[in-house]
C-alpha positions in Angstrom: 57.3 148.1 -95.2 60.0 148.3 -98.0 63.4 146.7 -97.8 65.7 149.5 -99.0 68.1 146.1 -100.4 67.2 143.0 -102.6 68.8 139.2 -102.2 71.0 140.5 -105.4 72.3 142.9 -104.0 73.8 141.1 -100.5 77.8 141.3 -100.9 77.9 137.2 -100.6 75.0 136.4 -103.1 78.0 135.7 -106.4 79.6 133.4 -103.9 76.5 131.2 -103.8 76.8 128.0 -106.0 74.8 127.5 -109.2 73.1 124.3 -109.7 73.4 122.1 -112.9 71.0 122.6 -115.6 72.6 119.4 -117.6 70.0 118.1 -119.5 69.4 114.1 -119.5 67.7 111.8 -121.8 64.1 111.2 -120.9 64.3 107.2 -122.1 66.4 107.4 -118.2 63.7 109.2 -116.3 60.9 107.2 -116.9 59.9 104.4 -114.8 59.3 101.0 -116.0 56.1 100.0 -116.0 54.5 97.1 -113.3 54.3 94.6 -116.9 57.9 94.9 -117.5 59.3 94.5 -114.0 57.3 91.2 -113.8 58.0 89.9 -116.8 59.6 85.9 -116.8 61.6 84.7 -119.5 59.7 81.7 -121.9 62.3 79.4 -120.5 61.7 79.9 -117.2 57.8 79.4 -117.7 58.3 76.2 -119.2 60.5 74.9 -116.6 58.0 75.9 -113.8 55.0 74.3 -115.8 57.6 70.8 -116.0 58.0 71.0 -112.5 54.4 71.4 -111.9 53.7 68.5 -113.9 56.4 66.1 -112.2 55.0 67.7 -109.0 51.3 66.7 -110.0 52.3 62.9 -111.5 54.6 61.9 -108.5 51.5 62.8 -106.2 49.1 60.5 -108.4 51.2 57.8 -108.1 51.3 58.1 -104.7 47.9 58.2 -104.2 47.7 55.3 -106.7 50.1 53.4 -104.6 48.1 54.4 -101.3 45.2 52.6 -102.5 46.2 49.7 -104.3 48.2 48.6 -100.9 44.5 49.4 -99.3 42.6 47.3 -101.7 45.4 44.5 -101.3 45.1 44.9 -97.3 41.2 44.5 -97.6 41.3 42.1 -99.9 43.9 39.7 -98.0 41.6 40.4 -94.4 38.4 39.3 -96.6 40.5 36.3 -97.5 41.1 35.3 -94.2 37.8 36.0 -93.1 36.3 33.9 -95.6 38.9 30.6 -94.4 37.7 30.9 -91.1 34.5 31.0 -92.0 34.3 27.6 -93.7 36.3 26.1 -91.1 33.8 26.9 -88.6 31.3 25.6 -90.9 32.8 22.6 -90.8 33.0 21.7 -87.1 28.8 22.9 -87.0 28.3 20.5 -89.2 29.6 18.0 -87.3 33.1 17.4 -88.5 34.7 14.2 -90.7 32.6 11.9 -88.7 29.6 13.0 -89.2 30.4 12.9 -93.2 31.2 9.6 -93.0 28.5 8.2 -91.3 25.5 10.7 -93.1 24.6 12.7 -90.5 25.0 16.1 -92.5 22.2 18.0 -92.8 21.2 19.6 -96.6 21.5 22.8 -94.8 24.2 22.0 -93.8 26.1 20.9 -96.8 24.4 23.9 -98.7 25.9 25.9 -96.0 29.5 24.4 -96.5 29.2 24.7 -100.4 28.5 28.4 -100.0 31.6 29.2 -97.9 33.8 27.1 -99.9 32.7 29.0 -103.4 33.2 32.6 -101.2 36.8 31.6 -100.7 37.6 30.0 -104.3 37.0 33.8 -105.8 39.6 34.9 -104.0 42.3 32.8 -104.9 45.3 34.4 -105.2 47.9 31.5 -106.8 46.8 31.7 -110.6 48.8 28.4 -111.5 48.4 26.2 -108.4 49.2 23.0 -110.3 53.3 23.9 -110.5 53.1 25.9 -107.0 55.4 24.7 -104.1 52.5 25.0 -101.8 50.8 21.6 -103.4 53.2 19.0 -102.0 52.9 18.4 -98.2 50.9 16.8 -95.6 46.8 16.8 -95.9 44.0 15.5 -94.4 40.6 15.7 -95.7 38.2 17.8 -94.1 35.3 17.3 -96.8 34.5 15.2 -99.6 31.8 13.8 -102.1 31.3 11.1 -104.2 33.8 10.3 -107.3 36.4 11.4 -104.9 39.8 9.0 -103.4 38.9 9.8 -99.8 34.9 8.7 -100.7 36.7 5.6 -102.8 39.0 5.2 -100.0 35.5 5.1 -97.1 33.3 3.1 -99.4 35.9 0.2 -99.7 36.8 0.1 -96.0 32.4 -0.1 -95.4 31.8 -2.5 -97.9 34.7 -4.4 -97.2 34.1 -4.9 -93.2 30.8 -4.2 -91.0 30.6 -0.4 -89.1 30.3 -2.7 -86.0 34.0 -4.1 -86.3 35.7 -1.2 -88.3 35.7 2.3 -88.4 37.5 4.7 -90.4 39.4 8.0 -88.1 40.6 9.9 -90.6 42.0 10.3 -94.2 45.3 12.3 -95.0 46.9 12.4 -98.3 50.7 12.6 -99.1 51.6 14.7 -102.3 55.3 14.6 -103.3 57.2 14.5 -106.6 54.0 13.6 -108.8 52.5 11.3 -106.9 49.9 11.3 -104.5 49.3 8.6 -101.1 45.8 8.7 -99.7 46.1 6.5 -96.0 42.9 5.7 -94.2 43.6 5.2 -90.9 40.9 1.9 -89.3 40.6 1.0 -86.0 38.9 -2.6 -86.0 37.3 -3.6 -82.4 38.6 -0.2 -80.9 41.9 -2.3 -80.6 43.4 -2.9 -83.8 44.9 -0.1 -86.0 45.6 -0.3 -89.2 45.9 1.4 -92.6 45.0 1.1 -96.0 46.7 2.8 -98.4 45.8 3.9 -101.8 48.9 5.3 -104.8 48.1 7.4 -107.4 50.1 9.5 -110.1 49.6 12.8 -111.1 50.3 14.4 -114.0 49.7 18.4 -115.0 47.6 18.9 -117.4 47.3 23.3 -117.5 47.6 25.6 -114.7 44.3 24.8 -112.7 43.6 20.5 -114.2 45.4 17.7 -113.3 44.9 13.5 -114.1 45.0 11.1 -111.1 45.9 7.4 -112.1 45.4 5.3 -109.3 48.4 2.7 -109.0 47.3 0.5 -105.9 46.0 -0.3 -102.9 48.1 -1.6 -99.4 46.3 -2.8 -96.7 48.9 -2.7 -93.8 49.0 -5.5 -91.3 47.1 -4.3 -88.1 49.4 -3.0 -84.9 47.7 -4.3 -81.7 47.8 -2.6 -78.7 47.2 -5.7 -76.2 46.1 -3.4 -73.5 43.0 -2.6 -75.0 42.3 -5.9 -76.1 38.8 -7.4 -74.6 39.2 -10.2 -72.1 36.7 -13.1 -74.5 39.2 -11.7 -77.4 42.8 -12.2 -76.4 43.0 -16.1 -76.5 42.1 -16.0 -80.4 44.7 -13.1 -80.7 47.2 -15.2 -79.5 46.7 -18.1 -81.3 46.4 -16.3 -84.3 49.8 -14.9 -83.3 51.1 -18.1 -83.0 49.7 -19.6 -86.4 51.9 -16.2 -88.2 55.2 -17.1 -86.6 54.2 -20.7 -87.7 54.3 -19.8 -91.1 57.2 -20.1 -94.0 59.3 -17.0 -93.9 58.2 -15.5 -97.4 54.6 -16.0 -96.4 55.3 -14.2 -93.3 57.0 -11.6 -94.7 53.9 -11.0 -97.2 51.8 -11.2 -94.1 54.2 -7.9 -92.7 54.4 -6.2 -95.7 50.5 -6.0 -95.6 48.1 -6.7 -98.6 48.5 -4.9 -101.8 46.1 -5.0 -104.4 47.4 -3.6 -108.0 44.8 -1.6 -110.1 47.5 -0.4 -112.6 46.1 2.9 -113.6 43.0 1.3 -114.6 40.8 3.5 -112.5 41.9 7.9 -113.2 40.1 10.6 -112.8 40.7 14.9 -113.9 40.0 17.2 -111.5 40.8 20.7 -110.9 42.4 22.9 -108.1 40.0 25.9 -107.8 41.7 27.0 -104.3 45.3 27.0 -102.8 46.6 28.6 -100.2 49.6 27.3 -97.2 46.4 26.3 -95.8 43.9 25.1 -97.2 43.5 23.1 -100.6 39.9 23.0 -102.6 39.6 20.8 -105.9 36.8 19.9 -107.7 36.7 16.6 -110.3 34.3 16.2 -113.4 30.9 16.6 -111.5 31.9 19.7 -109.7 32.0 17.9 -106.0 34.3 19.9 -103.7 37.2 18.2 -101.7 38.6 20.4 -98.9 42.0 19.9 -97.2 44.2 21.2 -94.8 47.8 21.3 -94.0 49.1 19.0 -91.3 53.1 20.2 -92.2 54.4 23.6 -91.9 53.8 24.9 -95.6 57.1 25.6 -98.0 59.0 29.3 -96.8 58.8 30.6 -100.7 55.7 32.4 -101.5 56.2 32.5 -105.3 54.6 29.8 -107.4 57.1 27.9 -109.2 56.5 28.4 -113.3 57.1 25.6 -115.5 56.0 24.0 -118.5 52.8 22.5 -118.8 50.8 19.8 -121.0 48.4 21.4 -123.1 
């Protein structure tokens, strides 16, 4: 069907707005491309690969830190291991005693010598000579020929029968250089008494010192009268009586106890290969361990104290 009229021709079609044909550049129509909207300024890429790197180094050095404090954890539990170890060696073995009077096995002693060289490696005080730790309180726990304590036994044996004297134990005193080995006798089972033996030591590097031994004391004898035998305590009483009968300066000597001066003649180097708050291993010229341990409560500073040696 035909329309007898055209949209031209309604009466309101010149009142209809005309749209803008303003042309525009085409640089402003077109769309940047997915490249340029993500591009990053140089400056910006080299401060992201800095922080990367801090980012990657601060985590090393946490893991770094992670494991050493493992390895020092282990290493400090393997230490402590190893100390117990030897001390329960000790007591199978039968103790100071049985050193004294031979009854250690060879396995035994090989047994000992094996935990004592486990725990040397893992010394931890490289200058042991100048630490705090040294001075105290010690008594021996082990000892071999050459050393003070086997100097100190073998003069006490030679020097009186095993039947009428015995030797209970041996401590040393270390203080301000010098060095005070007592071995404490008991004579009868009723008689105490000490001898003493002074030496002087000297540094000689951070592991070696020189022993010079000064002299000997033995103390006069403290008598418990309980314990005395019955056939014993008339000749214990006049020997009493003969003492108060002598001079005054004889009787004094008598007190002060019997010294015999060796004057440094006698020295001997040895070395500290182990020292803890502990324990204390050295070793003299032939290599024969001595092992101590501490009878006072060791020093609060942990830090060795550096100072000068003799070269």
């Amino acid at each position: 069907m035909a329309f007898p009229f055209s949209i031209q021709n309604l009466p309101f079609s010149s009142a209809l707005p005309r749209r803008s044909t303003t042309a525009y550049p085409s640089s402003l129509l077109t769309l940047p491309s997915n490249r340029s909207l993500l591009k990053i300024p140089r400056n910006a890429k080299n401060q992201e690969k800095s922080l990367a790197g801090a980012l990657t180094c601060k985590a090393m050095v946490q893991q770094t830190a992670v494991q050493g404090a493992t390895a020092a954890y282990a290493k400090e539990m393997e230490r402590l291991s190893a100390k117990e170890s030897l001390l329960l060696a000790f007591k199978d073995a039968g103790g100071f005693e049985a050193l004294l009077t031979g009854n250690v096995t060879d396995m035994q002693r090989i047994d000992v010598n094996e935990r004592i060289v486990s725990l040397e490696r893992l010394n931890s005080i490289p200058r042991p000579t100048t630490s705090p730790y040294l001075e105290g309180q010690w008594n021996f726990k082990w000892f071999g020929d050459g050393s003070p304590g086997f100097f100190a036994a073998k003069l006490v044996f030679q020097t009186f029968p095993s039947t009428l004297a015995t030797l209970s134990k041996l401590d040393v005193l270390i203080k301000d250089g010098y060095a005070n080995i007592t071995a404490s006798l008991k004579f009868v089972n009723s008689i105490d008494s000490n001898f003493i033996l002074s030496t002087r030591l000297s540094v000689e590097g951070p592991l070696r010192m020189k022993e010079e031994y000064v002299e000997g004391v033995f103390e006069s004898p403290k008598l418990n009268e309980e314990t005395i035998p019955e056939q014993l305590k008339g000749a214990f009483s006049q020997a009493v009586s003969t003492v108060e009968q002598l001079p005054g300066p004889i009787r004094d000597a008598v007190a002060s106890g019997l010294k015999v001066p060796l004057g440094g003649r006698i020295q001997r180097l040895f070395m500290i290969s182990y020292l803890d708050d502990e324990i204390l291993i050295i070793r003299g010229i032939g290599g024969v361990p001595e092992v101590l341990t501490r009878l006072d409560p060791a020093p609060a500073t942990k830090e060795d104290q550096i100072t000068d040696y003799e070269s």
